[in-house]
N, C-alpha and C positions, 0 to 999 in steps of 0.2 A: 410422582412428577414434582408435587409443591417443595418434597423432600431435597428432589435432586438438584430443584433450581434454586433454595436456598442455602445450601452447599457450595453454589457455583458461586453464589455471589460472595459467600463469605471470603472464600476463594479470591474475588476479585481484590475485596477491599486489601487483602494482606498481599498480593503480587503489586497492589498502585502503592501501596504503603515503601514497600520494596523502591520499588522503581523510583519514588520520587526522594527517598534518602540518598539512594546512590547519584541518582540524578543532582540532587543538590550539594552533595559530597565531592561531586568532579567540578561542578560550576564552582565551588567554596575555592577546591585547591587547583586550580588551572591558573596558568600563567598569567599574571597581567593583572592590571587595576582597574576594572569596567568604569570610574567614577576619575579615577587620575585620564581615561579615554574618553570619557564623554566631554571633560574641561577641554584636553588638546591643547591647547596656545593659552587658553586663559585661566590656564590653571595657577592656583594662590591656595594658601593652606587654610586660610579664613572659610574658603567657600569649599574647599574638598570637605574639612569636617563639618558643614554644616550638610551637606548633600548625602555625604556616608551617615550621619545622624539621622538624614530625612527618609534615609533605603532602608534603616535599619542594620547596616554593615559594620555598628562598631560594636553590636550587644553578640555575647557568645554564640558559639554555633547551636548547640541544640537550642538554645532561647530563637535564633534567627529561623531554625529549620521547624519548632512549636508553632511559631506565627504563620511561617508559610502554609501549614498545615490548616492552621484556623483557618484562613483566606481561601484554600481549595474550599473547603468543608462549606464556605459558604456561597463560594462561584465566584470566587477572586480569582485572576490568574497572575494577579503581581501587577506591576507597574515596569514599563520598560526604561532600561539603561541610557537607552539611546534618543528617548523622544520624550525629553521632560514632561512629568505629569500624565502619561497618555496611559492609560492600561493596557495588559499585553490583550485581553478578550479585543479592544477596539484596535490591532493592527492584525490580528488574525480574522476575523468575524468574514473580512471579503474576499481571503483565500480560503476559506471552507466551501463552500458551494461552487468554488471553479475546479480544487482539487477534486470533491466529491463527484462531478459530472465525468472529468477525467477522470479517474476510475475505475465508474461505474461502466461506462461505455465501453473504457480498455478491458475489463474483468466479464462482458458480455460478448464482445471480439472473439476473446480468450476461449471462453467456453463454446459458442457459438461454431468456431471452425477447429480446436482445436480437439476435443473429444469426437467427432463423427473423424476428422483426420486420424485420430488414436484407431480407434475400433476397424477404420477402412482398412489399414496400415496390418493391423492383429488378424483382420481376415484373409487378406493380401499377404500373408509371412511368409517371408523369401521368396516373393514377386518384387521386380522393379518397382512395383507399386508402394512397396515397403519401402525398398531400400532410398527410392528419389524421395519419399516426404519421410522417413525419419533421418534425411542426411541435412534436406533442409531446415527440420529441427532444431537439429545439432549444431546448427550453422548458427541460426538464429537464438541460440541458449548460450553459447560462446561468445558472440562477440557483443561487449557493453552498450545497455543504452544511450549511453551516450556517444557513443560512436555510431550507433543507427541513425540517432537523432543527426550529426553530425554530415553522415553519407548523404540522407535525407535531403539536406536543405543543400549541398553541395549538387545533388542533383537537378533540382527544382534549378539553384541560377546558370547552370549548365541548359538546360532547356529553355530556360528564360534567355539565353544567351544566342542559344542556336536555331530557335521556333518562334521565339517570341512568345512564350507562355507567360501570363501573368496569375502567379502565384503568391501566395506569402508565405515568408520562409520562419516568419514569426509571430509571435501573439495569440490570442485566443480568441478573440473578438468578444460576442454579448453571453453572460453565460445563460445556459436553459434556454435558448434561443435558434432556430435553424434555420435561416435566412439563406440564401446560397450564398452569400459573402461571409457571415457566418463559419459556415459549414467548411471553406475555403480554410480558413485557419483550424479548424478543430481536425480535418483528415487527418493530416500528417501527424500530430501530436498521440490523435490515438491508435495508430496504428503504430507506430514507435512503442507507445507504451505498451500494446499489448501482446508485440511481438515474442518479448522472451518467457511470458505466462503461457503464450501461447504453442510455442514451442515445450513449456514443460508437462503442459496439458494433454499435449496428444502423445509423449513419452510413456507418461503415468500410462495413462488411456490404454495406449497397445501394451506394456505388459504388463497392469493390471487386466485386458482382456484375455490376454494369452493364457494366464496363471489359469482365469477361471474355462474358459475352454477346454485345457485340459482335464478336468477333472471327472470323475467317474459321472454322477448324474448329469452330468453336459452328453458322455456317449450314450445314459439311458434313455434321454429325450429323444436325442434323435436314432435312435435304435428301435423306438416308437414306431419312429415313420415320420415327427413334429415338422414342422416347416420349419428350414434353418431361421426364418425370419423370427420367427416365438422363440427358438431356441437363444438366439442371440439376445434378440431386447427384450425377451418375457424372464427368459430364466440364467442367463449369463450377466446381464447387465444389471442387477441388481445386487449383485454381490462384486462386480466390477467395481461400483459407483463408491463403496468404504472409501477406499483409499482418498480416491477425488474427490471425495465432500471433506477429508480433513484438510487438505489443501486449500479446498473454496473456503474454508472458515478461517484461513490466515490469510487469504487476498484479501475475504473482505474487511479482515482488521487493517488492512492497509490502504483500504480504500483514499482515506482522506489524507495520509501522510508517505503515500508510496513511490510519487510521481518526483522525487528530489531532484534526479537526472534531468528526465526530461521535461521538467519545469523549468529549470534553469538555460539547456539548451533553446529551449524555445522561449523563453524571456516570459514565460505565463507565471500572474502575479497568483499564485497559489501557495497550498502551505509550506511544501517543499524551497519554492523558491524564499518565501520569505525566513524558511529556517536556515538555509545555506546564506545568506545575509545577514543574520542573526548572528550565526557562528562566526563571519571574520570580525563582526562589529564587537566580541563579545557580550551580548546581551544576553544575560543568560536567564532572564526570567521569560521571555520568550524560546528560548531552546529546553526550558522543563517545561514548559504548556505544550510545547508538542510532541515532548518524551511523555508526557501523562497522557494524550491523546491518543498516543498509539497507543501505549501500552493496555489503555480502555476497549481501545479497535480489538486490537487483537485477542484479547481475555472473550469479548463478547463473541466476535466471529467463532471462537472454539468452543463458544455454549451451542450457539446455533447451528456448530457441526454436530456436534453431541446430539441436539435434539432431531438432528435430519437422518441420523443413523437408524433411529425405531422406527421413521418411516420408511427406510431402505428397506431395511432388515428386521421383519417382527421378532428376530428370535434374541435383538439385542434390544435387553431393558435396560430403562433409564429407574437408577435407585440410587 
């Protein structure tokens, strides 16, 4: 185990290594002068070379991409283009814990109704019961969040319209917090989000159940005489569950930076939204801190798919 896990990290360090060259390889050569954008109207050559001096953007690129590196190595995440003096850590630090709530809640939605909907679906095959919940799957894996999001609040003033429902079409409210006015702004959001995970949840689900149902000791169990109910979650479902645990270890790398779509539909000041802001402002010392964010999410999410497979399955070792 101690082998395995230090393996995986070394692993990490050369995939962020990775990522944050390329990452700052596309920030280097992308159109546009982030420091000629940040002057706008008061721009003079006196104060662009002194501000490009001040970023560091007039020393070579590996010397500029060295220093970035030292600054990660030590919990810098840069200094932003766009908010003189301000570090990128203090304009992300208060869309972490709203993205991470969103989520986490979407990513338990997901699982929550979308694997017992797989497995109903794989026991029900070719019953209506299959064909109406994997069409609405299908439906909901198709069309973009952000046109859920979009349907969503087009609803809501529709209702508001014709009932007098008063809803909110936007925002988050307090986060970690579930107030019923709260709660008011956070349904819609997570349930947007967890729609098309959730739809690929109970896809996997039914034919990864299918696969394992068919196979030879699935007919010797219940040849037995087992109760179909052991049959299924004692000894089908455990070998079902492979495929869905590598999946869950790249939601959860997405946890804090997954929600772009419907962070922005819904005006929630999270990491998503503040990276699509990033990106027209081009600030790019905040769009590599949350290119290195995910790419952290998601390396670790795939360690703790890896270690949740010995517990699925004792016949897979971790070496």
């Amino acid at each position: 185990m101690a082998q395995f896990l230090v393996k995986r990290l070394i692993g990490l360090v050369f995939v962020l290594v990775g990522v944050t060259f390329i990452t700052f390889i596309i920030g280097y050569a992308a159109p546009g002068d982030p420091i000629q954008e940040m002057l706008g109207n008061h721009f003079n050559a006196l104060q662009y070379a002194r501000l490009k001096h001040e970023y560091g953007l007039d020393l070579p690129l590996l010397q500029q991409y060295f220093n970035y590196v030292i600054r990660l190595l030590h919990g810098d995440l840069g200094t932003s283009f766009q908010t003189a003096n301000r570090p990128v850590w203090d304009i992300l630090k208060d869309g972490v814990p709203t993205s991470v709530e969103l989520g986490l809640w979407g990513l338990i939605v997901q699982l929550v109704i979308g694997i017992p909907l797989g497995i109903l679906a794989a026991l029900k095959s070719g019953t209506w019961v299959d064909t109406t919940s994997m069409g609405i799957a299908i439906f909901l894996f198709s069309v973009p969040s952000f046109i859920l999001a979009s349907l969503f609040q087009v609803t809501i003033v529709y209702l508001h319209i014709s009932f007098g429902l008063s809803w909110p079409v936007a925002g988050w409210g307090n986060t970690w917090q579930y107030t019923p006015s709260d709660l008011q702004y956070k349904i819609g959001p997570i349930i947007v989000y967890a729609a098309i995970g959730l739809a690929y949840f109970a896809r996997l689900t039914r034919t990864s159940t299918l696969e394992v149902l068919r196979q030879d000791y699935i007919r010797t169990a219940r040849a037995k005489g087992l109760k179909e109910r052991i049959v299924v979650y004692r000894h089908a479902m455990r070998n079902a569950l492979i495929p869905i645990i590598t999946v869950l270890g790249v939601s959860l790398g997405f946890l804090v930076t997954g929600a772009f779509f419907t962070e922005n539909v819904f005006n929630i000041n999270g990491i998503g939204y503040i990276t699509i802001q990033s990106i027209t402002t081009r600030d790019y010392p905040v769009i590599q801190a949350t290119t290195v964010l995910l790419a952290t999410g998601v390396v670790l999410g795939n360690l703790i798919s890896d270690l949740l497979y010995t517990a699925v399955d004792p016949r897979i070792k971790v070496s």
